[in-house]
C-alpha positions in Angstrom: 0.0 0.0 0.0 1.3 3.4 -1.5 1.2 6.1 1.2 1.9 9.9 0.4 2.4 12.3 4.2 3.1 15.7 3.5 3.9 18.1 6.1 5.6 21.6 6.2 2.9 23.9 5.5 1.9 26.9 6.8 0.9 30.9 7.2 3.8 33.2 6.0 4.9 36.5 5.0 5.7 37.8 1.4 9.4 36.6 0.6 9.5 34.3 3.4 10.0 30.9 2.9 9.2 27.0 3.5 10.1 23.6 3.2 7.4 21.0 2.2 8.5 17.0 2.8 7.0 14.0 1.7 7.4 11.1 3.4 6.7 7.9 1.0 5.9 4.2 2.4 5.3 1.4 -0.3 7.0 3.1 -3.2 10.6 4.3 -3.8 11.0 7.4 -4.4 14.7 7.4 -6.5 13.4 4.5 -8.6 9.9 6.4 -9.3 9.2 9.8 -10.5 8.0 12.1 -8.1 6.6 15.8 -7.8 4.8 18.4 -6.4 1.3 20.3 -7.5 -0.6 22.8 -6.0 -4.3 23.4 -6.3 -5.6 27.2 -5.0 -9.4 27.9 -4.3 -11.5 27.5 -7.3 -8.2 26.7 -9.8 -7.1 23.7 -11.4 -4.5 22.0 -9.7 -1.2 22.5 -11.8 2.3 21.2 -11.6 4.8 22.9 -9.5 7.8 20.6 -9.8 8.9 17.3 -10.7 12.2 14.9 -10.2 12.7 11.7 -12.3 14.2 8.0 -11.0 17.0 9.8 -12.9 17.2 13.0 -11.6 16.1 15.2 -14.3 14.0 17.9 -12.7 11.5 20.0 -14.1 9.5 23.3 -13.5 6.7 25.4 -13.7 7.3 28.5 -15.5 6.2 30.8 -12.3 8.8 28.9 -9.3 11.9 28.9 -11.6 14.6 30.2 -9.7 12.6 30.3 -5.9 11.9 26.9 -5.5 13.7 24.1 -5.4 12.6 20.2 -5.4 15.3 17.6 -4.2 15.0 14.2 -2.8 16.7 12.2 0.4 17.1 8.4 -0.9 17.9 7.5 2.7 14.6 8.7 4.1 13.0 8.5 1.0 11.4 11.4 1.0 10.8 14.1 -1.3 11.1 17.5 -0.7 10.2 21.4 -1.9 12.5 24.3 -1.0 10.3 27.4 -1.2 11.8 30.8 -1.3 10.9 34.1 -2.1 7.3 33.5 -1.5 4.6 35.5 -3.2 0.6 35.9 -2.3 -0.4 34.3 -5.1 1.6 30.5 -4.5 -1.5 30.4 -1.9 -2.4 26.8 -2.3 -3.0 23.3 -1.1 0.5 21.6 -2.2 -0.2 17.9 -2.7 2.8 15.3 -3.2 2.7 13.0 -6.1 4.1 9.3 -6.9 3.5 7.8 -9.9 5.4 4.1 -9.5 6.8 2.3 -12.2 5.3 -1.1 -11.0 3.3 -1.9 -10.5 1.4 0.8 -12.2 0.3 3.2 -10.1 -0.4 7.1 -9.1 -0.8 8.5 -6.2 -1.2 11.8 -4.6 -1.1 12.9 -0.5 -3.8 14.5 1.2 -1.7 17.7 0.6 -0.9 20.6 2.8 -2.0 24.1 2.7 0.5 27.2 2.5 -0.8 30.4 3.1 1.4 33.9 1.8 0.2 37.1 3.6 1.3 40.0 1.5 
């Protein structure tokens, strides 16, 4: 059973910054690929970041250069530097896991961040 815990979340101010973590049971998260998406109030969710079994990151156009996704093989988690935070990344941020195989996707129950400006 594929779990997904997020944690890290939180109020802050404009150009402050936070560190999201993922903890994932059931899958690996160096052999898988891995990200992170954020849904605001009445939005889509959309793609914030994402790391391949083989490193090769990707991002959205609006966090390049403030955040940062990385991963710790030992504690297999998954993790999302935030810096330089604006009022509208406002969001629930929800960890994603799609496995190799079996076949699967998965997301966390996600964890709200909150920028005051």
């Amino acid at each position: 059973q594929v779990q997904l815990v997020e944690s890290g979340g939180g109020l802050v101010q404009a150009g402050g910054s936070l560190r999201l973590s993922c903890v994932a049971s059931g899958m690996i998260v160096n052999a898988n690929a891995m990200g992170w998406y954020r849904q605001a109030p009445g939005k889509q969710r959309e793609l914030v970041a994402t790391i391949t079994s083989g490193g090769v990151i990707n991002y959205a156009e609006f966090v390049k250069g403030r955040f940062t996704i990385s991963r710790d093989n030992a504690k297999n988690t998954v993790y999302l530097q935030m810096n330089s935070l604006k009022p509208e990344d406002t969001a629930v941020y929800y960890c994603n896991g799609k496995r190799t195989w079996p076949r699967g996707d998965f997301w966390g129950q996600g964890t709200q961040v909150t920028v005051s400006s």
